[in-house]
C-alpha positions as CSV (number, residue, x, y, z in Angstrom):
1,X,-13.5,-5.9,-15.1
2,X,-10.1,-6.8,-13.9
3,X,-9.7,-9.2,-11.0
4,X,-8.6,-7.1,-8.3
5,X,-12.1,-5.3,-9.5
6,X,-14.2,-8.7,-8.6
7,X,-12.7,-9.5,-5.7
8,X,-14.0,-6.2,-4.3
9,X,-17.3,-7.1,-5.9
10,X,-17.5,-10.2,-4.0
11,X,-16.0,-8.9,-0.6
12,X,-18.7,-6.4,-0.9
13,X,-21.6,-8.8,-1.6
14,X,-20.6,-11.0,1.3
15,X,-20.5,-8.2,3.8
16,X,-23.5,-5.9,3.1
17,X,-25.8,-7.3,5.6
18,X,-23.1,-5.8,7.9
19,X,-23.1,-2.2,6.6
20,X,-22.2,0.0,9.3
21,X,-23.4,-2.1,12.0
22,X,-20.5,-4.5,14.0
23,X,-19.3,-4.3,17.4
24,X,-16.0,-5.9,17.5
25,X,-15.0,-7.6,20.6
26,X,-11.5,-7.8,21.4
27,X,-10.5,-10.0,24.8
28,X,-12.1,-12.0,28.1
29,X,-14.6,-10.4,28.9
30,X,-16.3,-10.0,32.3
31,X,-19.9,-12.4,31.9
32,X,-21.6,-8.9,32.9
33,X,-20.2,-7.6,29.6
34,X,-22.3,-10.4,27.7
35,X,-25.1,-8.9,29.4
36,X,-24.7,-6.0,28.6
37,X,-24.4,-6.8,24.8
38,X,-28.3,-8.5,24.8
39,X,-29.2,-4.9,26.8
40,X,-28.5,-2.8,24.3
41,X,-29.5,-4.6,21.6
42,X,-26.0,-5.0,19.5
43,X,-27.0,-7.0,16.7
44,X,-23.9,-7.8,15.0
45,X,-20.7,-9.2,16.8
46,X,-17.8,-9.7,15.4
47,X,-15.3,-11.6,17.5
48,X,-11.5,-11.7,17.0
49,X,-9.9,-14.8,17.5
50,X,-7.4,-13.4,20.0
51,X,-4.3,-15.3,19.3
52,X,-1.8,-17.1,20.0
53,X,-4.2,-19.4,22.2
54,X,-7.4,-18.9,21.0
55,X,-9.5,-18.5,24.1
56,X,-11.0,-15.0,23.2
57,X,-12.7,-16.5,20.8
58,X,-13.9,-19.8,22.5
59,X,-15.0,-18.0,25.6
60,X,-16.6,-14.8,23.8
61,X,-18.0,-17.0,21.3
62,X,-19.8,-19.5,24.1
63,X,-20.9,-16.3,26.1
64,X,-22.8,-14.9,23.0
65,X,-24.1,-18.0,21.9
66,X,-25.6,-18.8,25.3
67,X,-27.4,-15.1,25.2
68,X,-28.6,-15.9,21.8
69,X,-26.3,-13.3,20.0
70,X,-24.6,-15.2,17.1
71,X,-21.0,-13.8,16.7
72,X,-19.0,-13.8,13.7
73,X,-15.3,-14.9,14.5
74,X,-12.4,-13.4,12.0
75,X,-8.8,-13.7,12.3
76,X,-7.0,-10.7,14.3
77,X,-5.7,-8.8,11.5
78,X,-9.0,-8.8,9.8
79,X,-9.9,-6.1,12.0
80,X,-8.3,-3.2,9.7
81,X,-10.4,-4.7,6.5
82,X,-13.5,-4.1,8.3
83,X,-12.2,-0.8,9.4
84,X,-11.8,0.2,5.6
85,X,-15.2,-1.0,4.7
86,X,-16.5,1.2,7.4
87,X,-18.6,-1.1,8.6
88,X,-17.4,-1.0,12.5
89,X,-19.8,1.1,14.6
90,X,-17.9,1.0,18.1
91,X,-15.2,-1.4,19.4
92,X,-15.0,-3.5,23.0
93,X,-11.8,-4.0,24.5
94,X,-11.4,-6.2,27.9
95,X,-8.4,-4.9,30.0
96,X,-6.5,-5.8,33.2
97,X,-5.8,-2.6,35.0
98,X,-6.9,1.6,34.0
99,X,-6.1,4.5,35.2
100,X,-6.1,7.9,33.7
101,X,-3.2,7.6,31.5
102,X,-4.7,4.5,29.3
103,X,-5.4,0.7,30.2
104,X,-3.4,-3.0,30.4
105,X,-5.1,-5.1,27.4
106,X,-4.7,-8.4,25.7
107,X,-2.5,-7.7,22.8
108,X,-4.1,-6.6,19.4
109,X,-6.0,-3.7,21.8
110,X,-3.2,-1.1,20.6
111,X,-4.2,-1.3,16.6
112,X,-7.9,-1.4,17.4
113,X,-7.9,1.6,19.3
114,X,-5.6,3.0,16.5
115,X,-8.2,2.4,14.4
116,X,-10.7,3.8,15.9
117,X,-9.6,7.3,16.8
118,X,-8.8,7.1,12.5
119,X,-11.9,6.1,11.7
120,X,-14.2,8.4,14.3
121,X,-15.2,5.0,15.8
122,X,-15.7,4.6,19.4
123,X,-13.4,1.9,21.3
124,X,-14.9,1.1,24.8
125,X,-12.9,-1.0,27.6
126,X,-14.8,-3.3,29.6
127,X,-13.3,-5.7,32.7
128,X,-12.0,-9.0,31.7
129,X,-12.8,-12.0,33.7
130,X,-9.3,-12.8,33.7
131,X,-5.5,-12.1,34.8
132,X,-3.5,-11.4,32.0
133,X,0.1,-13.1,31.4
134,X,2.7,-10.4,29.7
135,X,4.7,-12.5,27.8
136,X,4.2,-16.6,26.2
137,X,6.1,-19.4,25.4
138,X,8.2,-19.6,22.1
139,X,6.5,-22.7,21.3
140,X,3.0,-20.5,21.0
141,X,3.8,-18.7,17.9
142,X,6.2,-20.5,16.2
143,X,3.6,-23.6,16.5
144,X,0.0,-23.7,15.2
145,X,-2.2,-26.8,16.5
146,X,0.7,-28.5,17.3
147,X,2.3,-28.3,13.3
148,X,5.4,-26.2,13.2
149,X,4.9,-23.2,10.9
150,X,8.4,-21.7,11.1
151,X,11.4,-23.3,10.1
152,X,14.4,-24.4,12.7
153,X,16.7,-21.6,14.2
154,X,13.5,-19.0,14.4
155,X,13.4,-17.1,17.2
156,X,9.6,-16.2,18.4
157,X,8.4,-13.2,20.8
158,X,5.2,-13.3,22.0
159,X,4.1,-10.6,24.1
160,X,0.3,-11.1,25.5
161,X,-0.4,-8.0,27.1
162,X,-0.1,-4.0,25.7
163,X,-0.7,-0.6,27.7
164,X,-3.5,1.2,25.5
165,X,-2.7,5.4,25.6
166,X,-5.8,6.7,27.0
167,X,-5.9,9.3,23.7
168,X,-7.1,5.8,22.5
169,X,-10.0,5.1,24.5
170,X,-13.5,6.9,24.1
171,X,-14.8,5.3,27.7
172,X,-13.3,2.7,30.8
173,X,-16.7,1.3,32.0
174,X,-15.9,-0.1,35.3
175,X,-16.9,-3.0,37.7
176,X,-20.1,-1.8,39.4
């Protein structure tokens, strides 16, 4: 079996208890959103780290944890490996603003809702608990826990925010 074979053995093995099942969360979500989660029962959350700061993950995480959901947290661009395992069932977004035309997420919404109209999986936008910036600081990106990762003269651009087309979007559940 050649190595590239093994590796797929292995990914496989780690993630069957996951077939078919995960809800990926993508954002800050409203604490109503949490709720909603124990409600109807998801099972298995997994939780993207949401980049460059970090605090999708630490709030989503905390919010699950206190409703007794435990989440599993993977980088952002894991998101398309668990897409070609076809083990997503249905995708939550938070956004900022919607209207008919599509929604104002956190950046990293875009290529999930790619994904899902690909893959026939549903992507559902839910409030966020919080305003969104459009753009960061240099320093964000081109820093990682206060170690430099890129070398002097390197530019960085780090946009927060994205408009999601609304051909993207299966639902926009709104604040009640």
């Amino acid at each position: 079996m050649g190595k590239a074979a093994e590796n797929e053995k292995d990914t496989n093995g780690i993630l069957d208890e996951f077939t078919e099942s995960v809800t990926v969360l993508h954002g800050i979500f409203s604490p109503k959103t949490f709720d909603d989660i124990v409600r109807k029962s998801v099972r298995d959350v997994f939780v993207l780290e949401g980049r460059p700061s970090l605090e999708s993950a630490q709030f989503s995480c905390r919010e699950l944890i206190k409703r007794k959901v435990k989440p599993t947290l993977i980088a952002d661009n894991m998101a398309g490996f668990l897409f070609y395992k076809n083990l997503v069932k249905e995708v939550w977004i938070s956004y900022q603003v919607a209207d008919e035309d599509g929604a104002l997420c956190q950046i990293g919404a875009l290529i999930l809702g790619v994904l899902g109209k690909r893959h026939s999986v549903p992507v559902r936008l839910f409030p966020s608990s919080q305003r969104l910036a459009l753009l960061g600081k240099d320093k964000e990106i081109l820093y990682f826990n206060g170690v430099k990762v890129a070398p002097r003269n390197v530019k960085g651009y780090v946009p927060l925010a994205e408009w999601v087309p609304r051909k993207y979007i299966s639902e926009i559940v709104k604040e009640k």
